[in-house]
Every structure is written in C-alpha cells, then in structure tokens.
C-alpha positions in Angstrom: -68.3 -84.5 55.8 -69.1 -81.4 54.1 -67.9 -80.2 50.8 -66.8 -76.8 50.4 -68.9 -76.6 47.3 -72.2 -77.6 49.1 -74.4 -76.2 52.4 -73.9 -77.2 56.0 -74.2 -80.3 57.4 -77.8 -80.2 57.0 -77.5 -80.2 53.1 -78.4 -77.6 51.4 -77.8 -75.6 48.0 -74.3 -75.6 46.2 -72.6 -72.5 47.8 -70.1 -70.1 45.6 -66.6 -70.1 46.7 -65.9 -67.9 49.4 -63.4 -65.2 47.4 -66.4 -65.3 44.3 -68.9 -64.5 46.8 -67.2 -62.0 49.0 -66.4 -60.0 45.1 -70.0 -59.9 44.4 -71.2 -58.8 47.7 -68.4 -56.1 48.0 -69.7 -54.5 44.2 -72.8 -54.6 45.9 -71.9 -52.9 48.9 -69.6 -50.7 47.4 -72.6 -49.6 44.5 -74.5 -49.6 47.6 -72.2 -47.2 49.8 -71.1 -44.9 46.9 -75.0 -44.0 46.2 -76.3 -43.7 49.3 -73.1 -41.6 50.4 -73.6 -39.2 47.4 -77.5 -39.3 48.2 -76.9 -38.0 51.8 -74.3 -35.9 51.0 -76.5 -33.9 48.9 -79.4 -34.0 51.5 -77.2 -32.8 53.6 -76.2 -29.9 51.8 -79.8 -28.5 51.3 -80.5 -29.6 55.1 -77.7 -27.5 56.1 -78.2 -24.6 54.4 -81.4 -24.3 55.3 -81.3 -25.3 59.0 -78.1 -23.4 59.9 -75.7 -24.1 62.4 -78.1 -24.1 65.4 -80.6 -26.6 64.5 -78.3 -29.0 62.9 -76.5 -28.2 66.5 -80.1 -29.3 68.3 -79.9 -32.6 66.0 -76.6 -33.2 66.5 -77.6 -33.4 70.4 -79.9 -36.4 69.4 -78.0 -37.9 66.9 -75.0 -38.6 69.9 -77.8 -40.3 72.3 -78.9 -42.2 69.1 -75.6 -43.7 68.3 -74.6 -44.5 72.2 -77.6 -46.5 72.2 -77.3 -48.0 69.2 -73.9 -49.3 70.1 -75.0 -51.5 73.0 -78.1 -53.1 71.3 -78.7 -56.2 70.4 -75.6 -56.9 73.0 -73.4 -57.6 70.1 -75.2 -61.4 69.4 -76.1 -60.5 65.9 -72.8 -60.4 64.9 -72.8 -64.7 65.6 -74.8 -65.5 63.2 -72.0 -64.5 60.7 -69.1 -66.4 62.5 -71.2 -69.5 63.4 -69.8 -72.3 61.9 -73.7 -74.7 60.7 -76.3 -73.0 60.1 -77.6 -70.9 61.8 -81.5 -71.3 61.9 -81.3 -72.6 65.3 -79.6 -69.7 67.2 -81.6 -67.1 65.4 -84.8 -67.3 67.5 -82.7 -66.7 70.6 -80.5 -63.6 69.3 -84.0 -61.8 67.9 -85.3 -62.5 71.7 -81.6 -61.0 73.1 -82.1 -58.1 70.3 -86.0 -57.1 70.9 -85.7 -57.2 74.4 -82.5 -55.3 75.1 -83.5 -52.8 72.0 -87.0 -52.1 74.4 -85.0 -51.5 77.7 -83.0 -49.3 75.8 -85.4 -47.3 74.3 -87.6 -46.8 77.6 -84.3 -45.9 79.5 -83.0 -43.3 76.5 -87.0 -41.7 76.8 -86.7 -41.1 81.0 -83.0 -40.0 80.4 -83.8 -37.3 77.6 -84.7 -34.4 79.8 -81.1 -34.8 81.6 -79.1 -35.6 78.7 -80.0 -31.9 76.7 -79.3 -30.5 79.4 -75.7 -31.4 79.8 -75.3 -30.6 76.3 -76.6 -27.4 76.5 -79.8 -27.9 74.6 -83.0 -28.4 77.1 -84.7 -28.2 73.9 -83.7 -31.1 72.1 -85.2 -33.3 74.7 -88.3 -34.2 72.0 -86.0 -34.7 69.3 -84.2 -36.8 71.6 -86.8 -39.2 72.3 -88.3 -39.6 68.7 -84.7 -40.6 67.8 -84.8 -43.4 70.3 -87.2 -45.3 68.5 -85.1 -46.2 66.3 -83.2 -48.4 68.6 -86.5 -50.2 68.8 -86.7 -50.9 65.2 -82.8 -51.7 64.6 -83.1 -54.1 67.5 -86.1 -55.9 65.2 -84.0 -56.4 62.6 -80.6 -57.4 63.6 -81.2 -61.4 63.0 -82.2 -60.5 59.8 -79.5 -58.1 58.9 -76.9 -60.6 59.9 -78.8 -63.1 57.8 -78.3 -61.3 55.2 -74.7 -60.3 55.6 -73.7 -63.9 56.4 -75.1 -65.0 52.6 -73.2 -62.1 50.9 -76.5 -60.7 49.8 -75.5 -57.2 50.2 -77.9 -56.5 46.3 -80.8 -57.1 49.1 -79.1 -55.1 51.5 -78.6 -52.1 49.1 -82.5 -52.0 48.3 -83.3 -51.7 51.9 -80.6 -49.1 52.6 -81.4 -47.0 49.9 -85.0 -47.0 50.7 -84.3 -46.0 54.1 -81.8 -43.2 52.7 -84.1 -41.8 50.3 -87.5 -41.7 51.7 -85.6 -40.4 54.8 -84.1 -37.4 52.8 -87.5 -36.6 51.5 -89.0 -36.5 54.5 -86.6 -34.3 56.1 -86.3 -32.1 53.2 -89.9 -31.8 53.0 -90.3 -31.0 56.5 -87.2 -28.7 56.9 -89.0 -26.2 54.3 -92.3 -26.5 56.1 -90.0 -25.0 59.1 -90.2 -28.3 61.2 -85.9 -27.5 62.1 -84.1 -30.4 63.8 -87.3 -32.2 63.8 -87.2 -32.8 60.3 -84.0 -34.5 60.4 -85.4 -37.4 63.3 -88.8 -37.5 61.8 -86.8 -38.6 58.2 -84.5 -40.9 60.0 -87.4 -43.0 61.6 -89.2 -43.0 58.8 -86.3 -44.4 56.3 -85.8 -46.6 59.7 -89.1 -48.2 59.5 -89.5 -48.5 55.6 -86.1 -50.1 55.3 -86.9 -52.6 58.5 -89.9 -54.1 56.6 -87.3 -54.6 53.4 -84.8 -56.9 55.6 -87.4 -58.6 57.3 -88.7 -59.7 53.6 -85.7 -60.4 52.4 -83.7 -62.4 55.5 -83.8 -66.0 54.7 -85.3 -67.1 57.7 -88.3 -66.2 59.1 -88.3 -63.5 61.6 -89.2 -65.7 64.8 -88.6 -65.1 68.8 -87.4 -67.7 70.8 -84.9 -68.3 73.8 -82.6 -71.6 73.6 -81.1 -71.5 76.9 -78.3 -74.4 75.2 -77.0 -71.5 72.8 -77.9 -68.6 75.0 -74.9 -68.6 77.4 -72.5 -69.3 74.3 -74.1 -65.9 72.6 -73.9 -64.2 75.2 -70.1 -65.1 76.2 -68.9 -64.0 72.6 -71.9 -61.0 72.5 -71.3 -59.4 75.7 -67.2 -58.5 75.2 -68.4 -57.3 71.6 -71.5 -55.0 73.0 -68.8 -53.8 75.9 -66.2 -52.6 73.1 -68.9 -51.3 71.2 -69.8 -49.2 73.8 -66.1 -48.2 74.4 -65.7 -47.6 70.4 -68.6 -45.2 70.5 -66.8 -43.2 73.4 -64.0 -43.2 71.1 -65.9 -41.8 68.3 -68.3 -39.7 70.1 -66.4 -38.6 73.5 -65.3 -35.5 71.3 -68.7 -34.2 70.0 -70.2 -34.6 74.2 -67.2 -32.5 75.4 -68.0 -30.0 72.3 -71.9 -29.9 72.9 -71.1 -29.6 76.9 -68.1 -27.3 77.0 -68.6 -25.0 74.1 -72.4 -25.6 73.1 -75.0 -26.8 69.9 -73.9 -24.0 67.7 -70.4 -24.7 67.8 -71.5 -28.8 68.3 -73.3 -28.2 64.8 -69.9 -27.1 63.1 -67.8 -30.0 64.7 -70.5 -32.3 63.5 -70.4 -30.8 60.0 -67.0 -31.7 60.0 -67.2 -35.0 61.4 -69.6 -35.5 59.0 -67.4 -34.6 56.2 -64.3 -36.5 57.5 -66.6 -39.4 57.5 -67.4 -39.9 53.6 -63.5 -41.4 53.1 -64.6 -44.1 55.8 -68.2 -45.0 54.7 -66.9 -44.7 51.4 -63.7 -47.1 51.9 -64.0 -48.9 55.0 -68.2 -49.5 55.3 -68.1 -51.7 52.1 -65.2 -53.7 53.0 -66.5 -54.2 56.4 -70.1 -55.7 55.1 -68.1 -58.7 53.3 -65.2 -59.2 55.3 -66.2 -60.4 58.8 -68.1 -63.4 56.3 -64.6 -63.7 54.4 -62.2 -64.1 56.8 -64.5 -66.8 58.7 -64.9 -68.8 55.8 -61.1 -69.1 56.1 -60.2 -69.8 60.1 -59.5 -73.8 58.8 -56.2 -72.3 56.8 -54.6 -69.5 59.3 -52.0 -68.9 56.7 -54.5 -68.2 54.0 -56.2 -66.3 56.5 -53.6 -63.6 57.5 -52.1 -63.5 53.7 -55.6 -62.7 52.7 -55.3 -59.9 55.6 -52.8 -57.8 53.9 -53.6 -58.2 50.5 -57.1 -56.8 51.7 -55.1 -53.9 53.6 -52.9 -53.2 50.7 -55.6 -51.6 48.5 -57.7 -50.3 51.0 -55.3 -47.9 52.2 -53.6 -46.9 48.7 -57.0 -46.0 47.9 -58.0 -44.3 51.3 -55.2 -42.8 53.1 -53.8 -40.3 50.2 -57.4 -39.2 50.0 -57.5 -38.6 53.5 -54.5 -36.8 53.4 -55.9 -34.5 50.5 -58.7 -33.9 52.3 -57.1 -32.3 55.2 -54.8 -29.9 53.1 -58.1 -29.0 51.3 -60.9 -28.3 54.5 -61.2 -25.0 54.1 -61.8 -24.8 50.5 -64.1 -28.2 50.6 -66.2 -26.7 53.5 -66.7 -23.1 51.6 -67.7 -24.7 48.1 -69.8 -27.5 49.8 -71.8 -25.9 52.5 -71.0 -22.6 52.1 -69.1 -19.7 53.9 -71.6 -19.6 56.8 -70.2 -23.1 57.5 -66.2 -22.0 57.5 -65.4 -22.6 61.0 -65.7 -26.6 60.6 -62.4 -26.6 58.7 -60.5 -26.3 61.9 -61.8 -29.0 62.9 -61.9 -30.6 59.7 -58.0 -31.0 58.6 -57.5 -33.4 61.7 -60.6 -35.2 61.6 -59.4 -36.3 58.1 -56.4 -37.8 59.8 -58.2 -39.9 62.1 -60.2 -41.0 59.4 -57.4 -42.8 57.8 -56.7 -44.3 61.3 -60.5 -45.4 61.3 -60.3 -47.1 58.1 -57.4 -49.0 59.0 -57.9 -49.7 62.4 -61.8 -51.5 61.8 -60.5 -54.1 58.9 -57.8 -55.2 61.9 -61.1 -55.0 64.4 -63.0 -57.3 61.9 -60.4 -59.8 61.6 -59.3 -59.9 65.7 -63.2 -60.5 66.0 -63.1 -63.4 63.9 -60.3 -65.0 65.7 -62.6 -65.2 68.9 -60.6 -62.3 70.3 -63.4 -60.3 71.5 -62.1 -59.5 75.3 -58.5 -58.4 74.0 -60.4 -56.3 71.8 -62.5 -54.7 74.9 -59.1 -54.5 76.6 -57.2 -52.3 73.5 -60.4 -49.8 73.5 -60.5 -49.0 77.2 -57.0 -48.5 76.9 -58.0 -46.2 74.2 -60.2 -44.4 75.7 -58.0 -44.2 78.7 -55.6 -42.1 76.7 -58.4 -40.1 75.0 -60.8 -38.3 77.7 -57.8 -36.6 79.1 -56.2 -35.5 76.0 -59.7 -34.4 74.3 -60.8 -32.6 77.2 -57.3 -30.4 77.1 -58.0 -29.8 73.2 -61.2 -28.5 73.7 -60.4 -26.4 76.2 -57.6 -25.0 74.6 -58.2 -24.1 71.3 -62.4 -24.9 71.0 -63.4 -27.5 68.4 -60.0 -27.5 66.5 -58.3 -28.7 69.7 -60.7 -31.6 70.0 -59.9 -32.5 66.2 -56.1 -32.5 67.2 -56.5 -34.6 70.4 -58.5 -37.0 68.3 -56.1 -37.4 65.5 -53.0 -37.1 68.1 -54.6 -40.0 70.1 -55.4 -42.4 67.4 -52.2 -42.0 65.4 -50.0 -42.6 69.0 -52.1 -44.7 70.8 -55.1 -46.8 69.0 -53.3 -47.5 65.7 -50.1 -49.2 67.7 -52.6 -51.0 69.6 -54.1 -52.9 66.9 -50.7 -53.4 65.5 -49.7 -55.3 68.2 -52.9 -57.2 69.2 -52.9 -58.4 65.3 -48.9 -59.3 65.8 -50.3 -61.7 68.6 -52.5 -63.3 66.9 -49.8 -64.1 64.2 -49.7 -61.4 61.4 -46.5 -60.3 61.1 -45.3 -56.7 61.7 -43.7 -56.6 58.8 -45.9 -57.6 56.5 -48.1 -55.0 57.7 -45.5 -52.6 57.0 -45.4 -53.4 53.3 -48.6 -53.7 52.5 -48.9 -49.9 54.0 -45.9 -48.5 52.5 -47.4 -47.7 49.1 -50.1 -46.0 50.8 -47.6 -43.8 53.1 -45.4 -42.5 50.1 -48.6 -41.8 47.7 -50.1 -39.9 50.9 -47.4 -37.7 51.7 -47.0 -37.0 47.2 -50.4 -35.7 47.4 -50.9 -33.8 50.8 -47.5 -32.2 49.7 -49.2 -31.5 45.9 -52.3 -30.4 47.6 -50.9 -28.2 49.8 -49.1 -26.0 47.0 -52.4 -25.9 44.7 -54.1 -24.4 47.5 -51.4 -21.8 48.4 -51.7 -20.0 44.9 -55.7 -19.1 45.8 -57.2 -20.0 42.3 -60.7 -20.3 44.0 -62.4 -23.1 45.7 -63.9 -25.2 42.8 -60.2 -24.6 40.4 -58.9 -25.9 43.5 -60.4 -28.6 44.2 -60.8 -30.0 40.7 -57.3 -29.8 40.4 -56.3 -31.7 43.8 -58.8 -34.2 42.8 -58.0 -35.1 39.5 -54.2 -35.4 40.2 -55.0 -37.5 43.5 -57.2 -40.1 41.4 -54.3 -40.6 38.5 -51.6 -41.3 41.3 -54.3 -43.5 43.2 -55.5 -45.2 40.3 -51.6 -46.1 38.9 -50.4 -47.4 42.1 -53.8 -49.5 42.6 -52.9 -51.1 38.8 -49.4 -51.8 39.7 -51.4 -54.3 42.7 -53.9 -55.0 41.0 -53.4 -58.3 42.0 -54.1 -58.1 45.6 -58.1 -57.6 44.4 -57.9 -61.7 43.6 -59.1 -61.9 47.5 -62.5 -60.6 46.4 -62.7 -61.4 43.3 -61.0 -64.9 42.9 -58.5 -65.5 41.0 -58.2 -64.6 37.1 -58.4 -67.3 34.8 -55.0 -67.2 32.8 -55.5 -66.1 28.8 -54.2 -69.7 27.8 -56.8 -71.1 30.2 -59.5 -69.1 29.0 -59.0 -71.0 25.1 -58.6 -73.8 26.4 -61.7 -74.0 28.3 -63.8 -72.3 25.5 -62.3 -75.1 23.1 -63.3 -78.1 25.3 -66.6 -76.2 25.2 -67.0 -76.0 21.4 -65.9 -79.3 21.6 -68.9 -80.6 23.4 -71.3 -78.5 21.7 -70.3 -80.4 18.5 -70.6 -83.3 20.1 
C-alpha cells in the first residue's frame, strides 16, 4: 500500500503533503496572476487609447469566437489527469490524441465559419482577425496534457514562466504593431505569438514527454467524465459570453468595444482572486476525496477568505466605475461605467460560484454540473436579450448581475448541499464577507458623492477598503492553514530547534 509521504503505486519520489504543496503552488499562482494582471492591465491601457473604441470593438468580435472555441477543446479530458488517482503517464498519450485532434476540427470549422460569424456581429471586417485568432485553439489543444501535468504537481513557479512569457512578448507585439497602425490586428497577431512562445515553455517543462497515443481501455472512461465537463464548458461560456454576442449583434462593435472594456475591468477582481485559487484547488480537494469531512471543512475555510477578500472589493468597484473608467482609460472610454457597476456584481458571483464548480467537479459530479448551467442559461438569454434592448449595454450588465445573484448562485448552493456541505456552514463562512461589503460599498458611495476628482477618490476608497479587508482577514487568519499547513506552535518550534542542537552536539 502506498504511503502518503511517497509516489504512486509505481514508486516514486517522496511527495510534500498535500496542504504544503497546495501553499506553495497558490504563492506561485497568486505572484503569477497579480503580475501578469498588472502587466495586461497596463497594455491594455496604451492599446486602448490608441486603438479606440472601434477597433478594440473589431477585436472584441474575435476574441468571443476565440473563447467559444476554446471552451469545448480538448473535450474537457485534460482536466483527468488532475483527478486521476496513479499516475497518470498511461492516460496522457490518449488525452493529447483527444486534445490535438478535436483542437484541429475546431480550428478548420472556426476558419469556414468566420465570414458568417462577423457578420452577425456587425463587423464583416473582422473575419481575418477572426481566423488568425483560431489558431490559437490549435496551439492550446497541443498543450493541454502538459498543462495539466503541470497543474497536477503544483508546479505553478513553471507555470508562471510560461504565462508570463506569453503575456509579455504578446503585449510587445501588439503594442508594437498598434503604433505601426496594424488596429485590431495587433491585438491577434500578439496573442498568437505569446500563444506559441509560452506553448514551447510547458511542453519543456511538463514531466512527461509530450507523446500521442489512443488507449481504447482508458478512452471511453475519459471521455465519460470529459464529455459532461466540455458540454458545461460550452454552457459556461454562453453564460459568460451570451451578453457580449447580443451587444455586438443588437447594438454593434463600437458599443461591443465599451461593454468589453468593462467586462474587461470587472474581470481583474476574478483573475485576481478566483484564477489563483482555481490553479491549486482542483489538485487539493482530490488529494482529499479518502476523508469527505476533511474535504468539505477544507471547502469553507477556503471560501471564508476568498470572499472577505473579493466580494467588498467587488462591491467598491461598482460604486466607483465611473471614476475608475475616467482615470484608467480615459473620458473617451465613459460610457463602459454603465455597464461596469453591475458587471462588478457578477463578478463576486463568479468568484464564488467557480471554487463550488471546482469542488462539485471533484466529487465526479460533472452531469449535475451540465444540468445547473443549462438551467442557467435557461434563465439568462431571455432576461439578457430584454436588458439590451431596453436600456443598451447597461441593461445587459443588469440582466447579468440580476441572473447570477437569483438564479446561478442558489444553484450551486444547493447542488453543494447535495453533495453534503451544509447550508449553513456556507452561510458563516460568507457572512464576514457580506457585512465588510455592504461597510465599504456604503463608504465608497459617500467618497464619491463629494466630487474630489477621480485619483482623490479612488485613493481614498482604496486605502480604506484594504485596512477593513486586511483586519477581518487577520481576525481568520487561521482558515489560510488549508494552503499553508498548519503553524507549528511557538513551544514546538524550541523544542524541535533543541532536539536539533542536541544532535548537532552529538
């Protein structure tokens, strides 16, 4: 039998303890997250201004088709190799095949499809930009084995090299090409290239060789757990993107460029927050599935933090879009705070809602998960196609927000109360996070009635949000020990430098 300090059954390497592990990788992915979100930020600043609304609009087209792809390739395999149980050098031939072959259907289908898919946005033009952008579904299906490879051993310091490599030589590309007057195709010709770069990194890194193989043993058994997974991913990107292809069809790529700058705002508190937590706790929680009880306590003191630290943010940032949007992109850029102030909302439902999708995935619950996001998106369509007709980009905003507060939050509340987590205890590990939020929104909201200028304002809103933040986080301090393992007790700490000394002598 296998001890939890050593490999798989195959032998192996001593392995660090899950919780040590997991609090490595997440300082990792966090360092990782927190520079490559500033990095982009700033691009994007500089791209902005200097593309203006209607080419960002034109890339914006592109980037949608991009994501929809990306959301069914692979099939959801990869994801496997992090919950199988041995190791997994023997299915990883077979879910590279599954990943390179669906990644080239894709990519061939999104390159016929181009020409019609501008069109119903609005841009005919953006069919080019369109295609280039689908070759990156070639080169993320490439790399998905090794990716999860790397996820599954907590080496997320690999994983930040090959991110920021794809982040930076990206922005310099685009940058470079936006001032020679390329427009949107700056922005595709910088993402393939980072795409590429950072593709040859993982490869390197993964330990296993990159190899293609199909084991038709393991290939029904991937497939069966992949398939539900792909078919909610495809239903989750609906959910994120449904609003930005009503916006582009209804209303157009200028006013598509200012929902996306928005979107694109409201998405820092979740790459920021959630993206981290989300590289190191799929690995986490399986490491656990032999103790349940450890399992769902290690849930909500996960959840606890994550939302003091996220959802008061959130709720700062949507008293404060119209003075973030004018200081950061400039007053040709205004208009995205309408949409802003309620994309911030749903961002707080984002962050909460994928740590409860990570852990149902865990369980094995992939179909119940596919079930909870059509009935999402059942409830969404409707009510986003009434917002944008309504009141333009800030009635898409409230429809989204709306939605996921009434309808996809309660959902995952209830899926997570059938797998065992009690309601309860989900309410108290939020509760801190509710009562911060609605201090600050309500603080935030009488800074920025006095009109002291953007940057006053915002300094001040952000300085007072970090103290409370940063108090309540001590006072649960504690409820880090998931990540980090436990801290060794003063007395303990002596004592074991004493038996040290001790043997030194000796």
């Amino acid at each position: 039998m296998t001890s939890p300090s050593t490999g798989p059954e195959t032998g192996g390497p001593p392995q660090p303890e899950p919780a040590a592990a997991a609090g490595r990788a997440l300082a990792w992915s966090l360092t990782n997250t927190v520079v490559a979100r500033v990095g982009t930020m700033a691009i994007g600043v500089v791209l902005a201004r200097i593309l203006g609304p209607a080419e960002f609009g034109t890339y914006a087209v592109a980037f949608v088709a991009l994501v929809a792809l990306l959301s069914f390739n692979e099939l959801g395999v990869s994801l496997a190799i992090v919950r199988w149980p041995d190791d997994p050098v023997a299915i990883a031939p077979t879910v590279t095949a599954v990943s390179v072959l669906t990644s080239l259907a894709l990519t061939g289908a999104a390159w016929g499809a181009a020409p019609w898919f501008a069109a119903a946005m609005g841009d005919p033009g953006a069919t080019g930009v369109v295609r280039l952008l689908s070759l990156c579904v070639l080169v993320n299906g490439v790399v998905a084995t090794p990716a999860a490879l790397l996820q599954r051993a907590f080496r997320q310091d690999q994983r930040m090299v090959a991110d920021q490599v794809n982040v930076w030589v990206g922005a310099g590309v685009s940058v470079a090409l936006a001032l020679a007057g390329c427009g949107a195709w700056s922005l595709a010709y910088g993402r393939l290239a980072g795409s590429l770069l950072s593709a040859v990194l993982l490869v390197r890194y993964a330990p296993l060789p990159l190899r293609l193989g199909l084991d038709r043993a393991h290939l029904p058994g991937l497939l069966a757990f992949g398939l539900p997974l792909a078919g909610a991913s495809v239903v989750i990107f609906v959910v994120g993107f449904v609003d930005q292809l009503l916006v582009g069809m209804v209303l157009g790529p200028v006013l598509l460029g200012y929902y996306v700058l928005a979107v694109n705002l409201s998405g820092w508190p979740v790459s920021m927050f959630s993206q981290p937590l989300r590289s190191v706790a799929p690995a986490l929680f399986s490491r656990l599935r032999h103790d349940p009880d450890r399992m769902r306590g290690d849930l909500q003191r996960l959840l606890r933090p994550l939302a003091v630290v996220s959802v008061p943010l959130c709720g700062l940032l949507a008293v404060t879009a119209e003075p973030v949007v004018r200081f950061v992109y400039g007053a040709q850029w205004a208009p995205a705070a309408e949409a802003l102030r309620w994309l911030a909302v749903l961002a707080a439902v984002r962050i909460l809602t994928e740590l409860a999708y990570d852990y149902l995935v865990v369980l094995g619950r992939s179909r119940a998960l596919l079930a909870m996001q059509c009935a999402w998106i059942a409830a969404l369509v409707p009510a986003v196609w009434v917002g944008v007709r309504l009141d333009g980009i800030g009635g898409a905003a409230l429809a989204l927000a709306a939605v996921g507060v009434l309808v996809g939050l309660p959902l995952h509340v209830r899926e997570l109360h059938r797998a065992g987590v009690a309601v309860t205890s989900l309410g108290r590990a939020v509760r801190p996070a509710l009562l911060l939020a609605a201090g600050v929104a309500a603080a935030g909201a009488l800074v920025v009635g006095i009109g002291a200028g953007d940057l006053v304002t915002l300094a001040g809103c952000g300085t007072g949000a970090v103290v409370a933040v940063g108090a309540v986080l001590w006072r649960h301090r504690g409820d880090l020990d998931v990540v980090r393992g436990p801290r060794t007790p003063r007395g303990h700490r002596a004592a074991r430098s004493h038996r040290l000394t001790t043997v030194g002598r000796g």
